[in-house]
C-alpha positions as a Markdown table, in Angstrom:
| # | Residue | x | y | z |
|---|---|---|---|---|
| 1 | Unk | 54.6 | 121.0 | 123.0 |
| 2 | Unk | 54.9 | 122.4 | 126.3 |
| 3 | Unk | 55.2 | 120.6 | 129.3 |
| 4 | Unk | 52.7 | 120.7 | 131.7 |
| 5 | Unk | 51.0 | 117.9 | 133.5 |
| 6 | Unk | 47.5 | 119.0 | 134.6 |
| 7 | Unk | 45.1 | 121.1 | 132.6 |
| 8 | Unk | 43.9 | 124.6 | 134.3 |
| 9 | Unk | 40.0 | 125.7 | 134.2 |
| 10 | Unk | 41.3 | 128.3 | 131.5 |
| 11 | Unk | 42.6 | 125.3 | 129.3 |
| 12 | Unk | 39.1 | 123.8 | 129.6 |
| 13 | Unk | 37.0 | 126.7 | 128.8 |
| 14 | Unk | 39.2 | 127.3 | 125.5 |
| 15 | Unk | 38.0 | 123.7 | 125.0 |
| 16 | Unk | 34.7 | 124.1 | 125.3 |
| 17 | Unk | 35.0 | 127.2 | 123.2 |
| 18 | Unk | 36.2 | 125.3 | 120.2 |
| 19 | Unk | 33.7 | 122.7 | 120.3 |
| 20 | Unk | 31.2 | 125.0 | 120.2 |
| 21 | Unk | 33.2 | 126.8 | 117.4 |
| 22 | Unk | 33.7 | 123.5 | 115.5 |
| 23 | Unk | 37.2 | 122.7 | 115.4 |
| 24 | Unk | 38.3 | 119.1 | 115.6 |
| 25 | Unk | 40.7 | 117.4 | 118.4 |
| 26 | Unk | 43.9 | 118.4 | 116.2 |
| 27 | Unk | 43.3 | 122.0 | 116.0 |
| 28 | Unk | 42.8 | 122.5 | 119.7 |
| 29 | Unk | 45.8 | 120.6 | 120.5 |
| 30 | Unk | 47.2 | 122.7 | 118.4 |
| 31 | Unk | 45.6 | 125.7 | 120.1 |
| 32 | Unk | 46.8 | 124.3 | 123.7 |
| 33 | Unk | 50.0 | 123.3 | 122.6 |
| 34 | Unk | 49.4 | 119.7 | 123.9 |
| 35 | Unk | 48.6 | 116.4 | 122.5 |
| 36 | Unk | 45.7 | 115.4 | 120.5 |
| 37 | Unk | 45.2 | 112.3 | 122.4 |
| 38 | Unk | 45.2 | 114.2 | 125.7 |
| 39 | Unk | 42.5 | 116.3 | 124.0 |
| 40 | Unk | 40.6 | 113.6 | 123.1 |
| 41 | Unk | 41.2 | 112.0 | 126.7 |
| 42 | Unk | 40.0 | 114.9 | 128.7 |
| 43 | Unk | 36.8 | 115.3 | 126.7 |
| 44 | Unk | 35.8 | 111.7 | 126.8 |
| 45 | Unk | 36.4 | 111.5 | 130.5 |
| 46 | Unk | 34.5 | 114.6 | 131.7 |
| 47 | Unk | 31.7 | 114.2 | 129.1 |
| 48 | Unk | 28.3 | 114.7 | 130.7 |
| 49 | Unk | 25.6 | 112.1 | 129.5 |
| 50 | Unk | 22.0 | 113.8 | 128.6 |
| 51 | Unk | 19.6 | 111.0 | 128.0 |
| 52 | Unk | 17.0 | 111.9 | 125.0 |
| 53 | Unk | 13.7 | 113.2 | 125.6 |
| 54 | Unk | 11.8 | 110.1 | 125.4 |
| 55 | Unk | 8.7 | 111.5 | 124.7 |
| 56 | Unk | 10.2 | 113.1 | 121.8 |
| 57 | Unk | 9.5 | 111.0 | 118.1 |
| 58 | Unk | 10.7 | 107.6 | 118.1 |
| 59 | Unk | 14.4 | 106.7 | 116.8 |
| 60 | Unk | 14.6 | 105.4 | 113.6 |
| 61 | Unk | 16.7 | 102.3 | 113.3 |
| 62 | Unk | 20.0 | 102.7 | 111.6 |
| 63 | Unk | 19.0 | 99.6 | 109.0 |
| 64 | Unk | 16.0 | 100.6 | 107.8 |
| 65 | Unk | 17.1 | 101.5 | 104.7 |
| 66 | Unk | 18.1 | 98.0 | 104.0 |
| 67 | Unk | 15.3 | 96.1 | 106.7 |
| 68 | Unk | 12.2 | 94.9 | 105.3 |
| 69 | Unk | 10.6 | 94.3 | 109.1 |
| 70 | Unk | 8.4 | 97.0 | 110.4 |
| 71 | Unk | 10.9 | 99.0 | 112.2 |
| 72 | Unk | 10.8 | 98.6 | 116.1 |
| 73 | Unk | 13.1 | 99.8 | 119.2 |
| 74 | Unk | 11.4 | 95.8 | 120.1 |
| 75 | Unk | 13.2 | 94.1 | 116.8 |
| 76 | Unk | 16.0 | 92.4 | 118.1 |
| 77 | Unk | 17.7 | 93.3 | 114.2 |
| 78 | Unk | 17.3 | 97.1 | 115.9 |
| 79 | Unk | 20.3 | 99.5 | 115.8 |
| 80 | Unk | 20.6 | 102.9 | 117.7 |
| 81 | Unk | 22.0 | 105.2 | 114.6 |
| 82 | Unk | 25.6 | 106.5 | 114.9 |
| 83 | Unk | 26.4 | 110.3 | 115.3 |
| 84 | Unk | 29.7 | 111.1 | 113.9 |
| 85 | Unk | 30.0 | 114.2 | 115.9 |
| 86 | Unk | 28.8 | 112.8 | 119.0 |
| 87 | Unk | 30.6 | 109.4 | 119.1 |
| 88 | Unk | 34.3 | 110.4 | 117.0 |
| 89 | Unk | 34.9 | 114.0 | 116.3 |
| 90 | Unk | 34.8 | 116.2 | 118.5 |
| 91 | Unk | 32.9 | 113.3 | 121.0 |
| 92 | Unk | 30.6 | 115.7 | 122.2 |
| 93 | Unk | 27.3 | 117.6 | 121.2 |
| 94 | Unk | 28.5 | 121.2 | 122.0 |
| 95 | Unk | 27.5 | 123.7 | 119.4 |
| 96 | Unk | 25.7 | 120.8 | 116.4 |
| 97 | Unk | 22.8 | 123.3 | 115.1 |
| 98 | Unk | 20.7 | 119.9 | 114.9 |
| 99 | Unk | 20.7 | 118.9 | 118.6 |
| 100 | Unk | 17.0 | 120.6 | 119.7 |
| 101 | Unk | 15.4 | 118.1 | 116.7 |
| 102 | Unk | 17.9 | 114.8 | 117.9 |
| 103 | Unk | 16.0 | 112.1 | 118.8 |
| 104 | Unk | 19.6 | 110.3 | 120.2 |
| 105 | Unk | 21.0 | 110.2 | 123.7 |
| 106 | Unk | 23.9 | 113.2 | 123.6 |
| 107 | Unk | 27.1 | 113.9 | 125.4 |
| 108 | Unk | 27.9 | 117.8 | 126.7 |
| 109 | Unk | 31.2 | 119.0 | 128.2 |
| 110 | Unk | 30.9 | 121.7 | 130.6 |
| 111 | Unk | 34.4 | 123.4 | 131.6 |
| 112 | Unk | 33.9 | 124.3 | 134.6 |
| 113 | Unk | 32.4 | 121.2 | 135.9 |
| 114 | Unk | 35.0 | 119.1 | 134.4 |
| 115 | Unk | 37.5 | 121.3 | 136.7 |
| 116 | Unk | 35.6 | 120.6 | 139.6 |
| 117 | Unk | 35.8 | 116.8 | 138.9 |
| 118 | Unk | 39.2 | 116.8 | 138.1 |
| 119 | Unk | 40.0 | 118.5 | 141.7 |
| 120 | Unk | 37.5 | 116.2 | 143.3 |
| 121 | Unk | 39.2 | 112.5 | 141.7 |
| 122 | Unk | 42.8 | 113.8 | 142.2 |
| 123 | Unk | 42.0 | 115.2 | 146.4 |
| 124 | Unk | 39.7 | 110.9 | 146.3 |
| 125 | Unk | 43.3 | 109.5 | 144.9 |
| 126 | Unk | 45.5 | 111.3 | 147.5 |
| 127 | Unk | 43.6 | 109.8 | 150.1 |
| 128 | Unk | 43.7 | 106.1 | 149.0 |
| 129 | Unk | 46.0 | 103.8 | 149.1 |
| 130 | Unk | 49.1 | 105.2 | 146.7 |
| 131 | Unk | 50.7 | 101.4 | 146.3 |
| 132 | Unk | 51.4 | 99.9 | 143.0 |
| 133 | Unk | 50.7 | 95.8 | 143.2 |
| 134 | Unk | 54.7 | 94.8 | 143.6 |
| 135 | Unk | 54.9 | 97.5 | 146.1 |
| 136 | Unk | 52.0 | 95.8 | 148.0 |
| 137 | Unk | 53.4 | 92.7 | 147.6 |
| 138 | Unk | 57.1 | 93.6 | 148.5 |
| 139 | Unk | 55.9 | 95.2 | 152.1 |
| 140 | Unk | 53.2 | 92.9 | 152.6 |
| 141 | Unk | 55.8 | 89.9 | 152.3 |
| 142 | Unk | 58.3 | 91.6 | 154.6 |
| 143 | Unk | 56.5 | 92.6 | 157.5 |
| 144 | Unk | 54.1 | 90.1 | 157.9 |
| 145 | Unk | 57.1 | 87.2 | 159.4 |
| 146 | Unk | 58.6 | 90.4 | 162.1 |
| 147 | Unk | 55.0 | 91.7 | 163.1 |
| 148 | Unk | 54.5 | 87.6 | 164.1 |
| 149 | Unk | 57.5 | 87.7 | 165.9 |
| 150 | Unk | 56.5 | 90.5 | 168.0 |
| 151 | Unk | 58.4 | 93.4 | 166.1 |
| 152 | Unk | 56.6 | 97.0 | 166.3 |
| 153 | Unk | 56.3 | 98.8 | 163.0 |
| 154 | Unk | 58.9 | 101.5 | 163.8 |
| 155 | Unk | 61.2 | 98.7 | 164.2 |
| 156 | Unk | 60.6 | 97.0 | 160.8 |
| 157 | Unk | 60.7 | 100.3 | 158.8 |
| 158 | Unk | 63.8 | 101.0 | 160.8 |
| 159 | Unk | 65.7 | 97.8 | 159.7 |
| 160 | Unk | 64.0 | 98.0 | 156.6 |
| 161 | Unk | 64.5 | 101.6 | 154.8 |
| 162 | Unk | 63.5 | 100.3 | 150.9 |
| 163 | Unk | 59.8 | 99.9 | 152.1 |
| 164 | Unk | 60.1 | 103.8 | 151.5 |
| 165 | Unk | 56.7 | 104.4 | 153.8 |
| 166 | Unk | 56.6 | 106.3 | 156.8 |
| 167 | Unk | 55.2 | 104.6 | 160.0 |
| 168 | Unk | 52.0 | 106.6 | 160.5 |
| 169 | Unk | 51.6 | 105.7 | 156.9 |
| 170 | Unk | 52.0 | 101.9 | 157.7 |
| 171 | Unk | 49.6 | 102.1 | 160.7 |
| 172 | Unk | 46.8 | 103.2 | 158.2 |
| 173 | Unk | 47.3 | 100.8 | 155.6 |
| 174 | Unk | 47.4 | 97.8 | 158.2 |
| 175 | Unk | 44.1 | 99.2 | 159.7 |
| 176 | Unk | 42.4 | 99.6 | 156.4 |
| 177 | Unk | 43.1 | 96.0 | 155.4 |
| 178 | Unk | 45.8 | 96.3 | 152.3 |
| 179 | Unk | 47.8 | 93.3 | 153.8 |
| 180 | Unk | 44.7 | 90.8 | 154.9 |
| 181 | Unk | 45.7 | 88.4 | 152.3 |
| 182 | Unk | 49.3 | 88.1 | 154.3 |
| 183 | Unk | 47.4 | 87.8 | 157.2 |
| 184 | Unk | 47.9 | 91.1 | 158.5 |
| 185 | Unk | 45.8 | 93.0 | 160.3 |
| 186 | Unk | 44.7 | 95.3 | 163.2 |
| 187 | Unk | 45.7 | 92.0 | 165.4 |
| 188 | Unk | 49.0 | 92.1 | 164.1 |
| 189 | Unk | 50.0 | 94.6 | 166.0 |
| 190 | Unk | 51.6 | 95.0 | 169.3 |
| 191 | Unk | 49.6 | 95.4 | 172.0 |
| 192 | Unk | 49.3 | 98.9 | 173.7 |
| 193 | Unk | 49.9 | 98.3 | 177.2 |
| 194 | Unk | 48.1 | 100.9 | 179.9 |
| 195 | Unk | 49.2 | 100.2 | 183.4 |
| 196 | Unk | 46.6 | 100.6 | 185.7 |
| 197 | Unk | 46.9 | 103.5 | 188.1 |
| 198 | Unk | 47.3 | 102.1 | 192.1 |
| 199 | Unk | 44.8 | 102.6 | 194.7 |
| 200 | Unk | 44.7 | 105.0 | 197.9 |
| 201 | Unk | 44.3 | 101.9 | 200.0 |
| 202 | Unk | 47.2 | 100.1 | 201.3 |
| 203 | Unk | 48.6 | 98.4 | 204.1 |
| 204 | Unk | 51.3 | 101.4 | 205.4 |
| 205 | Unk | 54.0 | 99.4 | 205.8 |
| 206 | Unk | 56.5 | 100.9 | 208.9 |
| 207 | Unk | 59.9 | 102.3 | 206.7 |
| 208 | Unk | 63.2 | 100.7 | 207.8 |
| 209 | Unk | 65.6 | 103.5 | 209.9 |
| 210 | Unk | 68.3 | 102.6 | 206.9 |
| 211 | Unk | 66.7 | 104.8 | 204.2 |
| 212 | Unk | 67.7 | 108.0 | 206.4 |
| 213 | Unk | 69.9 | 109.5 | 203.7 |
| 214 | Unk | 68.7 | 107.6 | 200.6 |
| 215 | Unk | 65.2 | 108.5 | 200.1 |
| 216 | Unk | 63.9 | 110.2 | 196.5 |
| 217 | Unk | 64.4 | 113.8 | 198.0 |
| 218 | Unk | 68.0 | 113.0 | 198.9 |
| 219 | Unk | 68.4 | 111.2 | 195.1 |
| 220 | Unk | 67.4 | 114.5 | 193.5 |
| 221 | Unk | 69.7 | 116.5 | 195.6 |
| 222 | Unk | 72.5 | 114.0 | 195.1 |
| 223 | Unk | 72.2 | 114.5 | 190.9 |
| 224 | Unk | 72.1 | 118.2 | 191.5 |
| 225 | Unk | 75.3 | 117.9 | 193.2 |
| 226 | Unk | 76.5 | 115.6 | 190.5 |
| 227 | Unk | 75.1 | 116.2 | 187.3 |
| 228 | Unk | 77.2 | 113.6 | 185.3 |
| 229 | Unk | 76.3 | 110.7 | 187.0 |
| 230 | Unk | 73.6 | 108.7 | 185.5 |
| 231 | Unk | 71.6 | 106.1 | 187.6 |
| 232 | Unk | 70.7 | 102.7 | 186.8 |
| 233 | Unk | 67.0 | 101.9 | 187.6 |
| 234 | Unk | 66.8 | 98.5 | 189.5 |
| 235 | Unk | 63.4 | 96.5 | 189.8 |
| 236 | Unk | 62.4 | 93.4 | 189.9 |
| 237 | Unk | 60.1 | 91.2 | 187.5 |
| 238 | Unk | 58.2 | 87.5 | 188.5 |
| 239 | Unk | 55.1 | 85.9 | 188.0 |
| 240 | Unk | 54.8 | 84.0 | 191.1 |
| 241 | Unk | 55.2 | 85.0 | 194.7 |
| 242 | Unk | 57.6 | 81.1 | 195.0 |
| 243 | Unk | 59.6 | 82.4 | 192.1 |
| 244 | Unk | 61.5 | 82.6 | 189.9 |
| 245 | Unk | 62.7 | 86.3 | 190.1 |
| 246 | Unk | 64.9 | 88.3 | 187.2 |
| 247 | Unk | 66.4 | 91.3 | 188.4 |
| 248 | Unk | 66.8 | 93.9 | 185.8 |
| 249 | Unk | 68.9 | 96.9 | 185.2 |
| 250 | Unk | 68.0 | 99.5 | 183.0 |
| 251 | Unk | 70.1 | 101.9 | 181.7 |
| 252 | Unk | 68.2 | 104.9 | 180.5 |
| 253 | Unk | 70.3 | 107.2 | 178.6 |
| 254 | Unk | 71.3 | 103.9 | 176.1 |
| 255 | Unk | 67.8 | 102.0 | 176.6 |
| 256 | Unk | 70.0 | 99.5 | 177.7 |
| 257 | Unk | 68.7 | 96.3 | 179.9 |
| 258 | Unk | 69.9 | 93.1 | 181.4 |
| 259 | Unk | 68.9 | 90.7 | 183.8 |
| 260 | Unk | 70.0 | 87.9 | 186.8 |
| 261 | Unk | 67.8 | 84.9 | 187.8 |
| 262 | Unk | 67.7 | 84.5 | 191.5 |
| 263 | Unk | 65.3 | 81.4 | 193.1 |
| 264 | Unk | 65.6 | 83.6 | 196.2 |
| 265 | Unk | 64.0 | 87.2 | 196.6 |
| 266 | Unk | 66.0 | 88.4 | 199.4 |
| 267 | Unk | 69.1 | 91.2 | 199.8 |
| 268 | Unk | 71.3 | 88.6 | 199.7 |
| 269 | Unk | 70.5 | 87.4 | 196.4 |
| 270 | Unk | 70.1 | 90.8 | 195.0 |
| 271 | Unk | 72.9 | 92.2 | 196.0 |
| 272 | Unk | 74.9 | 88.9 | 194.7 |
| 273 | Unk | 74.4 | 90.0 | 191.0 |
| 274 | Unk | 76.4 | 92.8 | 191.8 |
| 275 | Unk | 79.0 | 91.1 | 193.0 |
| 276 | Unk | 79.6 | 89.1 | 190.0 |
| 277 | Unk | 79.3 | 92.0 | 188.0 |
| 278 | Unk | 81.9 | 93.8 | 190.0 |
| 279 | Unk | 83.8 | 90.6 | 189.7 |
| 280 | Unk | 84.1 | 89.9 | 186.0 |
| 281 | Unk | 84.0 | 93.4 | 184.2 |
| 282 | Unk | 86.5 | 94.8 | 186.6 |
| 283 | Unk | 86.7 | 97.4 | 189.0 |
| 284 | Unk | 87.3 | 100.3 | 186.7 |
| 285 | Unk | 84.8 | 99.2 | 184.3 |
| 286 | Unk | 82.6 | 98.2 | 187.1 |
| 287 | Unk | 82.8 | 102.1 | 188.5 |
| 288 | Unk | 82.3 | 103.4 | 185.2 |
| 289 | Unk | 78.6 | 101.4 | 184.9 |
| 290 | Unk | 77.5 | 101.3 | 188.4 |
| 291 | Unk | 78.4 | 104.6 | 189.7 |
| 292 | Unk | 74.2 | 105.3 | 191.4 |
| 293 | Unk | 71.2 | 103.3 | 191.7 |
| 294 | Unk | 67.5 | 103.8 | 191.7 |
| 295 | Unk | 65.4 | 100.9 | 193.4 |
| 296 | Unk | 61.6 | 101.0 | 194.7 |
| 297 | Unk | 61.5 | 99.9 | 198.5 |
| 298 | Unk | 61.0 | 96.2 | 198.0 |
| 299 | Unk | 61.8 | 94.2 | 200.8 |
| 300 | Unk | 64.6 | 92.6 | 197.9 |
| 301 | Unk | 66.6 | 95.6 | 198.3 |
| 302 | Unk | 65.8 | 96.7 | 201.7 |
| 303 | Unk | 69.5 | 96.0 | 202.8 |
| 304 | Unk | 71.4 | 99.2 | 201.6 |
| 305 | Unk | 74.9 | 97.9 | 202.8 |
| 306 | Unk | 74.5 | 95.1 | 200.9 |
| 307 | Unk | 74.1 | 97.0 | 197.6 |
| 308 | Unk | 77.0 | 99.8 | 198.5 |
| 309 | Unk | 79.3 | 98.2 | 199.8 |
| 310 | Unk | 81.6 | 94.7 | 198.8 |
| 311 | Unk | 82.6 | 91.9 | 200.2 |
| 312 | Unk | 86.0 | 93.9 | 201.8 |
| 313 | Unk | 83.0 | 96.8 | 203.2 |
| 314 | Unk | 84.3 | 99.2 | 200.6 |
| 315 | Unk | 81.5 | 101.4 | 199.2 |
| 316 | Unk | 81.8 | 100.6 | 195.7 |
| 317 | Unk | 78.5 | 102.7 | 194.8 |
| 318 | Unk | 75.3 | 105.0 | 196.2 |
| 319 | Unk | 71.6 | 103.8 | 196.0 |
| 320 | Unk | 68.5 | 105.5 | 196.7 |
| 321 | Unk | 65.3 | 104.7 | 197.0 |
| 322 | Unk | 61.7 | 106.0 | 195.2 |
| 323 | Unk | 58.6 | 107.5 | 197.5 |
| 324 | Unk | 56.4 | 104.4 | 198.7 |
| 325 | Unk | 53.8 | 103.5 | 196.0 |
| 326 | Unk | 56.2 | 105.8 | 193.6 |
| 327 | Unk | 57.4 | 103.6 | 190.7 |
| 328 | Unk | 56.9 | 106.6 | 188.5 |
| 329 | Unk | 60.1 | 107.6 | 189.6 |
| 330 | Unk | 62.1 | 105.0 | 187.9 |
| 331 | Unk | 59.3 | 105.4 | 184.6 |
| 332 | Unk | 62.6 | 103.9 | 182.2 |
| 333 | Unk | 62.7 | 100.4 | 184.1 |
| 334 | Unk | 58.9 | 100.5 | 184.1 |
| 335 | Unk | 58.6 | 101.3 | 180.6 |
| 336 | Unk | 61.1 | 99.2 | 179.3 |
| 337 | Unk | 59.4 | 96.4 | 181.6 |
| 338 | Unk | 56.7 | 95.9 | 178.7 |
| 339 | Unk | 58.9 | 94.5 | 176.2 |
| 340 | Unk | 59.7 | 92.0 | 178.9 |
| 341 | Unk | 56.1 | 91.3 | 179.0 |
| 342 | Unk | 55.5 | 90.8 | 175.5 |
| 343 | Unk | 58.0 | 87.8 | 176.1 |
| 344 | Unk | 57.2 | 86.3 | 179.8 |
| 345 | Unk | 53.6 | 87.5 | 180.0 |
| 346 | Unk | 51.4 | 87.9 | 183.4 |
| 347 | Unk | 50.4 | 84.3 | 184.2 |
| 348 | Unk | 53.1 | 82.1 | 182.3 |
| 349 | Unk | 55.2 | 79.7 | 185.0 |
| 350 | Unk | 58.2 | 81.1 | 184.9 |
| 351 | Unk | 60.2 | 77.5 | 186.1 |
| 352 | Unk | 62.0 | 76.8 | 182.6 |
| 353 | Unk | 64.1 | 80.4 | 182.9 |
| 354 | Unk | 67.4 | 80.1 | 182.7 |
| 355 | Unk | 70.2 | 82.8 | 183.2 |
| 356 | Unk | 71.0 | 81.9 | 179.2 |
| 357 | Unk | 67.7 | 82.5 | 178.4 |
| 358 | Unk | 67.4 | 85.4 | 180.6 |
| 359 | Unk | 70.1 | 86.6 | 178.6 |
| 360 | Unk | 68.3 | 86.2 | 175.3 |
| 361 | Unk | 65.5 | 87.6 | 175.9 |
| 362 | Unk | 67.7 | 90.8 | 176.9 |
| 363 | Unk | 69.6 | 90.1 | 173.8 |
| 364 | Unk | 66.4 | 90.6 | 171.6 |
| 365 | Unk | 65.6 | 93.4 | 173.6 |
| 366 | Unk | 68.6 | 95.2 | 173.5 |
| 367 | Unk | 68.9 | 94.4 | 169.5 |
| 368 | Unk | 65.4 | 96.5 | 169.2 |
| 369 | Unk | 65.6 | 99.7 | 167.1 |
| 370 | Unk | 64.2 | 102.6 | 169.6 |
| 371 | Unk | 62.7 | 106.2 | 167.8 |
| 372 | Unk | 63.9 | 107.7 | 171.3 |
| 373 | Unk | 67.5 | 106.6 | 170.0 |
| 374 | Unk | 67.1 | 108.2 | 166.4 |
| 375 | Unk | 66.9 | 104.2 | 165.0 |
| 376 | Unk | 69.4 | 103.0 | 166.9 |
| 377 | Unk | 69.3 | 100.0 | 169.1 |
| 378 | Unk | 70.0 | 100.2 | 172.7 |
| 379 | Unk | 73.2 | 97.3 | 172.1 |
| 380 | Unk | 74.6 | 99.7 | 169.3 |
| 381 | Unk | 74.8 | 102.6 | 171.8 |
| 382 | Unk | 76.0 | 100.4 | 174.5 |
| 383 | Unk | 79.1 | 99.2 | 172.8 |
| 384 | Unk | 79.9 | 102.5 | 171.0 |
| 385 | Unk | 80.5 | 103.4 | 174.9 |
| 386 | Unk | 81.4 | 100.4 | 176.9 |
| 387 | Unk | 82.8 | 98.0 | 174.1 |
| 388 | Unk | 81.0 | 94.4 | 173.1 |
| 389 | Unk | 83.5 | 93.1 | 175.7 |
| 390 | Unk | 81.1 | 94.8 | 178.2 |
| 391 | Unk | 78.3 | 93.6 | 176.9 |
| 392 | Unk | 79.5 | 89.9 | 176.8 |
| 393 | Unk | 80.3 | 90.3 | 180.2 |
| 394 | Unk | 76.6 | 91.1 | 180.9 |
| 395 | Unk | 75.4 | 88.1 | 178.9 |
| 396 | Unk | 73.9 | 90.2 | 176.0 |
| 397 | Unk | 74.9 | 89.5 | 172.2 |
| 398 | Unk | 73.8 | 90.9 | 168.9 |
| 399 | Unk | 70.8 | 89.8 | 167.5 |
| 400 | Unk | 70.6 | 90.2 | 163.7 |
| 401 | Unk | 67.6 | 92.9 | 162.7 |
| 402 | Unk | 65.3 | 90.1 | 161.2 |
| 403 | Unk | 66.1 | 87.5 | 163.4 |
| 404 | Unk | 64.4 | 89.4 | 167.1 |
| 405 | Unk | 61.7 | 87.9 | 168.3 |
| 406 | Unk | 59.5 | 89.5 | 171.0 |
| 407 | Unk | 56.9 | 86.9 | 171.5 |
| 408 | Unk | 56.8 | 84.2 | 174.0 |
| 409 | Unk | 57.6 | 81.7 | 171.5 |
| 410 | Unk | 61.1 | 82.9 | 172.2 |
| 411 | Unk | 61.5 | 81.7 | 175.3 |
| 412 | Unk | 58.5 | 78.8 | 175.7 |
| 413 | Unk | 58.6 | 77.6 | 172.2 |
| 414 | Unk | 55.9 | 77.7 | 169.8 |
């Protein structure tokens, strides 16, 4: 036999050649070098129903010989005849020299029709959805607890490589409804965020004489001069003009964030979180993570000696700051800003935070598979450079893959 999966429109006219010539199922197996029951398959499938001529002469029933009724397509005793050509070998009416004078409904097979059938089902299966039941079940099962806690689909299929289905993939099955009855749907998914763009009109605000010498244009020339340092985008992130505040840090070549709770939204607060860092990694490790920083012009950070310099008025880094209305300029802080919002939305009173729970929510974060990172998580990267030691020291921990949440319910409970 030979093997070959899918019959060509050569196969098919040799099929239809042989009906016509009246060989059975077994000889044009034979002829094809394939299975009877594939034969018999193929004609049965692309079999083209003819209906009868119904104003040809009425069918006789197939008892009559034996009913002593007055035969009727009405009797309810009335049965069609069989037609052993038609309905067993070869299935089909091609070629039977008594087909102009049958009174019965009859079956054709057309080769090149059948072809085009064929091509039109297999392109139709392609396009549906190519999931067996278990499979179904099995990503169904899996995704639908992490899409509730706030994980993004890259992230599950990341953490989660025997669902063997590509992301894009994913999207379109969750769209199309396959896992409704897991109570997944389009909802499911994270929100896309758009930030609005700012207005023309706002109150010009006069710029402090302290920025001579670290405005944007001076932070470009600064990392033309010094191509291996890498800045650290600072911003600030509250709901509430009477606080709280969390001060975040954003390292963009890692993805890497963390955070310090102030009650206060002053220099002296700001620049306090500094200090402590300074204080408890070290000063070489210290110099190694804070070497440059990249603020907006908040009145927060307004005081640039507080930031540079330390408590003994040694400079222990630079900072610069973006064009007024800019925040584009720091887009890594920004962006990275909307996982924070998926777990301390707009609106929510902030009054509960702690600086442990600051540090979990930067935990879960940091423990987030990024497709910018190749599937890595921003902690992973961090440590491989710094050491977990580091990371302690910054209040951020491990999170296990299944375990991150990026929902409110994290912080505010369920």
């Amino acid at each position: 036999m030979k093997e070959i999966h899918h019959l060509t429109l050569q196969d098919r006219q040799t099929i239809q050649s042989a009906i016509e010539e009246g060989k059975t199922k077994a000889e044009i197996a034979r002829l094809l070098e394939r299975d009877p029951c594939g034969i018999s398959r193929e004609i049965i499938k692309h079999r083209e129903f003819k209906e009868r001529n119904k104003y040809n002469r009425s069918i006789l029933c197939a008892k009559r010989k034996t009913c002593k009724s007055r035969c009727s397509t009405s009797c309810k005793e009335f049965e069609e005849p069989s037609c052993v050509r038609r309905d067993r070998l070869p299935g089909v009416c091609n070629g039977c020299e008594k087909r102009s004078k049958c009174p019965l409904d009859k079956y054709f097979y057309h080769a090149a029709r059948a072809d085009s059938r064929y091509h039109e089902e297999l392109v139709s299966c392609r396009e549906g959805i190519n999931l067996e039941q278990a499979e179904r079940d099995l990503i169904g099962v899996t995704i639908s607890p992490l899409l509730k806690q706030g994980q993004s689909v890259y992230q599950i299929l990341s953490n989660h490589p025997e669902l063997q289905v590509s992301d894009r993939t994913l999207y379109r099955y969750i769209e199309t409804g396959v896992f409704k009855k897991f109570g997944v749907d389009n909802f499911s998914l994270k929100e896309q965020v758009s930030r609005k763009p700012f207005k023309d009109k706002y109150k010009k605000r006069k710029e402090p004489a302290n920025y001579d010498g670290h405005r944007y244009a001076d932070y470009l020339e600064f990392i033309r001069q010094n191509p291996d340092i890498s800045a650290v985008e600072m911003d600030t992130v509250y709901n509430h003009q009477s606080g709280p505040y969390v001060q975040t840090f954003m390292f963009p070549e890692m993805g890497f964030m963390v955070g310090r709770l102030h009650w206060e939204k002053t220099s002296e607060r700001m620049s306090s979180a500094l200090n402590y860092y300074q204080e408890h990694l070290g000063q070489e490790m210290f110099a190694r993570l804070f070497q440059l920083l990249l603020t907006d012009r908040g009145s927060e950070f307004e005081k640039v000696g507080l930031f540079e310099r330390d408590s003994d008025g040694i400079q222990r880094l630079h900072i610069f700051y973006c064009d007024a209305m800019q925040s584009v300029q720091k887009p890594h802080v920004e962006n990275n800003h909307n996982y924070v919002r998926d777990i301390i939305p707009n609106g929510k009173s902030l009054s509960c935070l702690t600086q442990d729970s600051v540090n979990l929510m930067f935990s879960h974060i940091n423990s987030t598979p990024r497709k910018a990172l190749h599937g890595k998580t921003p902690y992973e990267l961090f440590v491989f450079y710094f050491g977990s030691n580091a990371a302690k020291v910054l209040g951020i921990c491990e999170i296990p893959k299944d375990a991150v949440v990026l929902k409110p319910s994290l912080i505010f409970g369920k």
